[in-house]
N, C-alpha and C positions, 0 to 999 in steps of 0.2 A: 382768416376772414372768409366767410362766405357769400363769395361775390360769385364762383363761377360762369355758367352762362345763364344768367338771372337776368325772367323777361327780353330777349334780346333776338326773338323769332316775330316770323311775319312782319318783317320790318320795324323792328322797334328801334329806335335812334336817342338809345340813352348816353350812359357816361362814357363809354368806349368811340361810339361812332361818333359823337360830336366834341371827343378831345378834350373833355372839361376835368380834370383834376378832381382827386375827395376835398384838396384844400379851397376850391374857386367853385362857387356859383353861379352856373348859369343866370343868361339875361331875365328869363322869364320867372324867376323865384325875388326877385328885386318891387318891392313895394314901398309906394311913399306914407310918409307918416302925417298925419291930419291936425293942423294946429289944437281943433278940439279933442286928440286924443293926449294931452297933459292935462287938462281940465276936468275930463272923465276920471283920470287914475289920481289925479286930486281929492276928488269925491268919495270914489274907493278909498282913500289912507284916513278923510276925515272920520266916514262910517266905521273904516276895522274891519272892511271888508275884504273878500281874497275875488279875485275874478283868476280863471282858467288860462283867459286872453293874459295877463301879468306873468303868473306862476308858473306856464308853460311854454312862455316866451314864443306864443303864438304870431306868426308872419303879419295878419289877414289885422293885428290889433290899432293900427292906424282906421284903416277902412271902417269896421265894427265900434271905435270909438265914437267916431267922426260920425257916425248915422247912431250916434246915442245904441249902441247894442253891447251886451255884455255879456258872459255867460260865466255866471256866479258859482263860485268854488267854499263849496259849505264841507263842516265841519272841520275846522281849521287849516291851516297850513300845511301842514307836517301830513309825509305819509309813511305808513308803516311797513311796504314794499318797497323792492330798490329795481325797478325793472328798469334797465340798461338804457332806454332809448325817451324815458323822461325827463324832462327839468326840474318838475316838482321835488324841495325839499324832502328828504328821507329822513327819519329817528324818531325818537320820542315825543311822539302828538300830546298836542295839550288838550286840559279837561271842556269837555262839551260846552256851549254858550248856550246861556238860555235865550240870552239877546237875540242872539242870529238871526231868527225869523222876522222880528222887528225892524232891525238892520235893513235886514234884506228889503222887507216893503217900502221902507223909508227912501231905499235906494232906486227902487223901480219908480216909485213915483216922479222924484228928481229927474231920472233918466226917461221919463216917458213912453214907457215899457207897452208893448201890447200881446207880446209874447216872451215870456223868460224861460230861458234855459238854466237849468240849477245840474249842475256836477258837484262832484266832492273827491278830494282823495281817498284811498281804501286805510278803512278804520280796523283792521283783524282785532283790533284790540278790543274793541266794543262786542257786548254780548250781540246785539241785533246788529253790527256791522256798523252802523250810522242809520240804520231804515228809519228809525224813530223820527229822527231829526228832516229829514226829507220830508217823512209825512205833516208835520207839525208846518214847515216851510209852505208845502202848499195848503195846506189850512188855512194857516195867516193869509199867504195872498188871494184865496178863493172870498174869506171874510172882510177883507180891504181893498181889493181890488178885483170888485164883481167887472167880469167882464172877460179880463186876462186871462191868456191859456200859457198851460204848462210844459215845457219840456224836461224831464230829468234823464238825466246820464250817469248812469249808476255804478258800481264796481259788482262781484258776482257773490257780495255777501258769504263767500266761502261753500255755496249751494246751497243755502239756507231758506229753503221753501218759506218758511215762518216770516224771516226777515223780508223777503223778496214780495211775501203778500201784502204787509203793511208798508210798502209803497205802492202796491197795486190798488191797496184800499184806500189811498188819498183819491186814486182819479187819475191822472196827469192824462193830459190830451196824447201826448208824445211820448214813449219808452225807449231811449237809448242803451245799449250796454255794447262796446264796442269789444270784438274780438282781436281787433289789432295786427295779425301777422297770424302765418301759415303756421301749423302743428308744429313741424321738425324746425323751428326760429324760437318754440316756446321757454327751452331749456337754457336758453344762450341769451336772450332778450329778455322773457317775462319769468321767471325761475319758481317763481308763487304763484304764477296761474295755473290754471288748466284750460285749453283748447275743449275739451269736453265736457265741462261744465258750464262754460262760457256760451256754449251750445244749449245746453239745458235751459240756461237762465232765458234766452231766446225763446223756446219752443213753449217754456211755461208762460210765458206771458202772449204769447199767439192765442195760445188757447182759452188765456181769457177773454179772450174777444177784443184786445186792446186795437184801435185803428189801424196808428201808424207804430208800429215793430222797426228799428231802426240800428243800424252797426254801422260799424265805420272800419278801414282797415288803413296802414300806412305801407305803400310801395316803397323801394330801393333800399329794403333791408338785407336783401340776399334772398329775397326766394324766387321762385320760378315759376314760369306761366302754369305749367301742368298745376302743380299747386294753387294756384291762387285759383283756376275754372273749378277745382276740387271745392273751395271754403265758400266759392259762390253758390256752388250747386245745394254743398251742407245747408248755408243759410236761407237761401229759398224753403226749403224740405224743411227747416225749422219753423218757419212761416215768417222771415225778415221781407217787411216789404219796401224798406229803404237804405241805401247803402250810399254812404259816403269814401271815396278814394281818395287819399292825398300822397305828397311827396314825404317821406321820411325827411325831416333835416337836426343833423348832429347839434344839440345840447350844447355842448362842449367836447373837447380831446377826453376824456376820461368815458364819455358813452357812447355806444355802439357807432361803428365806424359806416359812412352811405355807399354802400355798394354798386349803388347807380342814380345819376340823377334822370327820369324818365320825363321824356318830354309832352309838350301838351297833345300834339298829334296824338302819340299814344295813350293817355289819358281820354280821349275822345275815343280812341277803339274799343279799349277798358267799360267806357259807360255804354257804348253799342252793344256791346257783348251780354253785360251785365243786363239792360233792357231785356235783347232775346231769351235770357235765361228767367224771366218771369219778375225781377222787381219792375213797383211802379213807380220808385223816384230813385235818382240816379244822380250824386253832385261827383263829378271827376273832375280832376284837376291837381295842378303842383301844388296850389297854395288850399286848396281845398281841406277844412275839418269840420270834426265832427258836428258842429253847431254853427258852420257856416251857411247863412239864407237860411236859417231854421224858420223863420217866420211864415217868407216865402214858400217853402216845403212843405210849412206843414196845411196852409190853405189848401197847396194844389192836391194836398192828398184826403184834406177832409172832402173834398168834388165828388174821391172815388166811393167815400165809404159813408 
């Protein structure tokens, strides 16, 4: 396991200093659940829908139920990677819905949407990756629901310029593609990515002038400070102007094992740092993801631009 001295300079008081076991969770990773978030994931099973917040057995899904927020997992269930530190189902994706985008608005409406976040698991198996379907999604809700902005969190399409433009060319107010973990983690955790294309995908849509450029990364996988000031500095110079930090939490026994649970103090150093090195929005924290306060985030950043 690569846990060595991971993050654990300038005072960090992660899993070693505060005594906490891989098998026990600290107090501050502990959230309540919202009476109305059974009534949200209702609504998802009647639609045939997949939410993120379900699928990846996301912490923050009490909280984001309960204030009607979702972030909608398109093009089916099934993903066609096995990256280590997921929950999302792996194997054989089923055939494309034509429904889906219908679904989907029907579902925003109910939910009272005023910004939707749309992710998907990675489709290698599709010619365009899934791009198609993304673009088609914000279609439908730019033509039903005049008003609404968009966030999509994409996979890296394989570096597929072609795919990656036809979601550029829907619009979406917000571009996520989240890098996840330092370079030397990629082999062990993400085995079908690339750290350097992931970069690409970043830099190409900077350049089209998109507003807010957006990543996210997960701490307490094993890597180390030098490293992570490293993937902050990359992603600045890519032209990321928003970064999201959270706490790694193990899946189950079968996926990657937390090599530290890092505390909120340090999570506050993290987004200090992160500030000085040039992003203009910065959410750190343990239970912090990728589309957590996206709403909120994404106002405070349309101010700047």
């Amino acid at each position: 396991m690569l846990n060595g001295d991971s993050l654990t300079k300038k005072g960090s008081s992660g899993l070693a200093a505060e005594g906490f076991s891989q098998a026990e969770r600290p107090p501050w990773l502990t959230q309540r659940v919202s009476a109305e978030t059974a009534a949200v994931w209702e609504r998802m099973d009647d639609l045939h829908l997949n939410t993120v917040c379900m699928s990846a057995s996301c912490p923050n899904i009490g909280e984001c139920y309960g204030a009607h927020r979702a972030t909608f997992l398109i093009l089916g269930g099934v993903c066609t990677r096995n990256c280590r530190f997921c929950a999302v189902p792996k194997g054989r994706p089923e055939k494309l819905d034509p429904e889906e985008p219908g679904r989907l608005v029907e579902a925003i409406r109910k939910l009272r949407l005023r910004h939707v976040v749309i992710t998907s698991v990675t489709r290698d198996d599709l010619d365009d990756g899934g791009a198609g379907q993304f673009a088609l999604c914000i279609a439908k809700i730019r033509a039903e629901c005049p008003g609404l902005t968009t966030e999509v969190l994409v996979p890296d399409f394989l570096g597929d310029a072609d795919a990656l433009d036809i979601v550029l060319g829907a619009a979406p107010e917000v571009f996520n593609h989240n890098v996840e973990t330092v370079p030397r983690l990629y082999p062990h955790v993400r085995p079908q990515a690339d750290y350097g294309r992931s970069l690409a995908v970043l830099k190409r849509v900077a350049q089209r002038g998109v507003c807010q450029v957006k990543t996210g990364l997960m701490l307490g996988l094993g890597e180390q400070e030098q490293e992570v000031m490293e993937v902050l500095d990359d992603l600045v110079n890519a032209g990321v102007t928003s970064l999201t930090l959270g706490q790694y939490l193990r899946p189950t026994p079968e996926h990657w094992p937390v090599a530290e649970y890092i505390t909120p103090e340090r999570f506050r150093w993290f987004k200090d740092i992160a500030h000085g090195k040039g992003f203009s929005q910065v959410a750190a924290g343990p239970l912090v993801r990728s589309s957590y306060h996206a709403e909120e985030s994404y106002h405070s950043e349309r101010e700047r631009c």
